[in-house]
N, C-alpha and C positions, 0 to 999 in steps of 0.2 A: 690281354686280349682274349676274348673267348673264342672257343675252338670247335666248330658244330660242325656235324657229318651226317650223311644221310644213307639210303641203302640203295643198290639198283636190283635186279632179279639175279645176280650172280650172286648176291649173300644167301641165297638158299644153301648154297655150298656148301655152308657152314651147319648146319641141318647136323645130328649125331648120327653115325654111323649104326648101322645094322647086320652085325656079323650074323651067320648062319646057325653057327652053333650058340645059340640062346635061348632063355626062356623070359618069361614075363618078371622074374625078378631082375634080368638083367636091364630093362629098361624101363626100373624105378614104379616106387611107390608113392601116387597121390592120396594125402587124406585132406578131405574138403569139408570144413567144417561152417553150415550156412543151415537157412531153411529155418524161419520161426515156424508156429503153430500154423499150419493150413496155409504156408507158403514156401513150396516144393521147387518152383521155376527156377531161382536161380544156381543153385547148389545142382541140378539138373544142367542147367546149361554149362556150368561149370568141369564139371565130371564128364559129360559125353565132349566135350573140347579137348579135353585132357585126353581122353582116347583116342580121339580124333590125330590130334598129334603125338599118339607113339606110345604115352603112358600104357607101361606094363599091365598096371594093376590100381586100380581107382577106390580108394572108399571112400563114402560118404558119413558124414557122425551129421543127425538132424534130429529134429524134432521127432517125438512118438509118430504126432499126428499124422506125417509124413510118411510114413513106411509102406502103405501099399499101395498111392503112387510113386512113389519111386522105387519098388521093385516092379512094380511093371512098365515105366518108362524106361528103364534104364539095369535090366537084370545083369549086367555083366560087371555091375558095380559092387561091390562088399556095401550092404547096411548096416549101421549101428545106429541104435535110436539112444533119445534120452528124454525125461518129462522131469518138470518138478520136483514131482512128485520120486523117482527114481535116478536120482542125479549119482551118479557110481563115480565120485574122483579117480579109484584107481582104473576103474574101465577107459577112463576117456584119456588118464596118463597111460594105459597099454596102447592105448590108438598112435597117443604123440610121437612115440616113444619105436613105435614100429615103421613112422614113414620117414620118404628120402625127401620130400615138401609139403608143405601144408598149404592150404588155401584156407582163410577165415574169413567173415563177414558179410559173405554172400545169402543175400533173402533174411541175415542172422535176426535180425531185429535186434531193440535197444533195451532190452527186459532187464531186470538183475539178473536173470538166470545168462544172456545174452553177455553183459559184461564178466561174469566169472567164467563163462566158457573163454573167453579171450586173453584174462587175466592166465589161466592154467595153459593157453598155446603158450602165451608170450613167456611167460618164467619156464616154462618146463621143455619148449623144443630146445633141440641141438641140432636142427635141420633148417634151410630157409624156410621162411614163411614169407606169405603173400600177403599182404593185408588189404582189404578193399569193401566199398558200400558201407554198413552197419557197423564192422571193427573201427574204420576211421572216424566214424561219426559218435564214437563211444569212447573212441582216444582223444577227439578233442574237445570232450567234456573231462575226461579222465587222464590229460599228459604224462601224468605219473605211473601211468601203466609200464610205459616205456621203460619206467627204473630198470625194472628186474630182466630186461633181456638179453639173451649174452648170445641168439642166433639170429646170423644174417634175416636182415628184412627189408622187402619191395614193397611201395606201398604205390596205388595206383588211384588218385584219387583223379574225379573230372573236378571241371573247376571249384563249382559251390561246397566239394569237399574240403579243397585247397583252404578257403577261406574260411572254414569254419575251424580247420586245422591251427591256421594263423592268427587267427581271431581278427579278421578284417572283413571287409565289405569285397565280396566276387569283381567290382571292376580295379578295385587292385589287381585283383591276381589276372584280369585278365590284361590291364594295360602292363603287366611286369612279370609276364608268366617264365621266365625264361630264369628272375634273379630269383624268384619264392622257391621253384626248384631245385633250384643250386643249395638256396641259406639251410632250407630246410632241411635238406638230403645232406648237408652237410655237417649241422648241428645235431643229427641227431643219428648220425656216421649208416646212411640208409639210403636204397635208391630208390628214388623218386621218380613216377609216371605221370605226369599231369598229362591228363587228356582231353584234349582239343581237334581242331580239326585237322591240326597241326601237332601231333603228341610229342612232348619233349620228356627226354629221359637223364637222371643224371646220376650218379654213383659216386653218394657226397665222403662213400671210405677210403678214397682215392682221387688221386688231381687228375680225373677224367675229363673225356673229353663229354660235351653235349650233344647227344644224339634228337635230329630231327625228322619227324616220321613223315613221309613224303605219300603213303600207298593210303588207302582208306579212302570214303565217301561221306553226304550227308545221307543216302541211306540206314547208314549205320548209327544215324540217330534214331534209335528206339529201344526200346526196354531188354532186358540181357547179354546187350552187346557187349558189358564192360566185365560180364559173365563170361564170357567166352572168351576173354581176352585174358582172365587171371586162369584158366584152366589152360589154354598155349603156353604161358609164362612158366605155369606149373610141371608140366608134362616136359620142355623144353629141361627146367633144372633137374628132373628126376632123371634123365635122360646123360646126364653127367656135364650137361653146358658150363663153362662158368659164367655166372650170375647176372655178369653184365652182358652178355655175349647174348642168353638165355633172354634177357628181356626186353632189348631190344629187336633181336629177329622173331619176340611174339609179337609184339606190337606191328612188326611188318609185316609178319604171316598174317596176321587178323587182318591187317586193312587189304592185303592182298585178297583174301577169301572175302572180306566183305564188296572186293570190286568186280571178284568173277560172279558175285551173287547178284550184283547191279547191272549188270552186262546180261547175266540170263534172266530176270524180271525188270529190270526198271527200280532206281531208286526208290520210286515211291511205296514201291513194295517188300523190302529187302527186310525181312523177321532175324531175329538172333538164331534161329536153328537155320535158318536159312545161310548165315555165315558159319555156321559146322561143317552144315554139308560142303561147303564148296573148300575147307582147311584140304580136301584132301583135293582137289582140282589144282589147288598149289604147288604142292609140297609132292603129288605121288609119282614125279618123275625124279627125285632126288635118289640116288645111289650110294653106294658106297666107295 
């Protein structure tokens, strides 16, 4: 018998602690690695979330083209570019190699340069990674990516990623969304965020239980929402969460902040920075 739990406002509790004597390494290092050619948004939405919730210290590894919008959207983030043309392996193993989570696949595109950026997270972190958008849609052309990795991995797909992961048709996964989760997160010893309107999470390296996410809107159907939900996830583990604990109360933080955004505009208007802003309308009564 399956065993599904949900959250109420008292899991904020659970929130990481904020002692007084610390600095920005004390609560962890994001590197977010997203952003093809003259596509900044989501790697952007991803890193200001990750701030949003607590992350110490954010870098971004993007494309060249990217670099002077996103130092001025977003100056409090560390930049490192990369082009084809300038592909530095050991630059981008000093990146992996420095952070306490990784975010990949965000805006990443599907280029060869896009899957060997992915190939070098997955073989070479020793930290969790988030996988999401672009990484998944290049893992389930590429399953074998998966060989070489030996650090914990979230993967966050919405449905029509599911299905292309699985190699099935989307109303599978949507009339059986609960078992693809499980198989998959299971087989391939990783936790798994199918998101719906209803997000189910499951942490197939352990006889966990099934977390169902109860907080969220259909505002929050529009573009960089699932942006802002792996930079929570992210910020959360660099923060010392563990993993399950960590990705489940991002998924509730996000739909939380996406319903105090719907509350102050109206569904019909609720933007992905517009669910930034309000992470901290959430969370900024939480203490220690």
């Amino acid at each position: 018998m399956q065993n599904f739990f949900s959250y109420s406002p008292s899991a904020l509790e659970k929130m990481p602690q904020r002692p007084q004597h610390s600095n920005k390494g004390t609560f962890g290092r994001v590197l977010v690695v997203g952003g093809s050619p003259c596509m900044s948004g989501a790697a952007y939405f991803s890193a200001k979330a990750a701030y949003r919730t607590g992350a110490g210290l954010v870098q971004i590894l993007t494309h060249e083209d990217n670099r002077i919008i996103l130092q001025t959207q977003l100056p409090e983030a560390i930049l490192s570019t990369y082009s084809e043309e300038n592909f530095d392996e050991d630059f981008i193993a000093d990146a992996i190699e420095k952070a306490d989570v990784i975010v990949i696949g965000v805006g990443l595109g599907q280029s060869s340069t896009a899957k060997h950026l992915l190939s070098l997270v997955l073989s070479g972190a020793e930290v969790p990674v988030v996988v999401d958008a672009d990484a998944l849609n290049i893992l389930a052309k590429a399953p074998s990516l998966l060989d070489s990795v030996s650090a914990p991995l979230i993967i966050t797909p919405h449905m029509m990623e599911m299905a292309r992961l699985c190699h099935t048709d989307i109303s599978e996964i949507i009339a059986n969304p609960v078992d693809f989760a499980v198989d998959y997160a299971t087989g391939n010893s990783l936790i798994c965020v199918l998101k719906d309107h209803e997000t189910i999470a499951y942490d197939g390296t352990s006889d966990s239980r099934i977390y169902v996410n109860k907080s969220g809107n259909s505002g929050m159907a529009t573009g960089g929402s699932g942006d802002v939900l792996t930079g929570i996830i992210a910020a959360l583990v660099a923060q010392g969460m563990p993993l399950f604990d960590a990705t489940t109360l991002g998924v509730y933080i996000h739909g939380l902040a996406g319903d105090a955004a719907a509350d102050e505009l109206g569904e019909y208007s609720v933007m992905a920075s517009d669910i930034i802003d309000h992470i901290s309308t959430v969370i900024k009564d939480c203490r220690d």
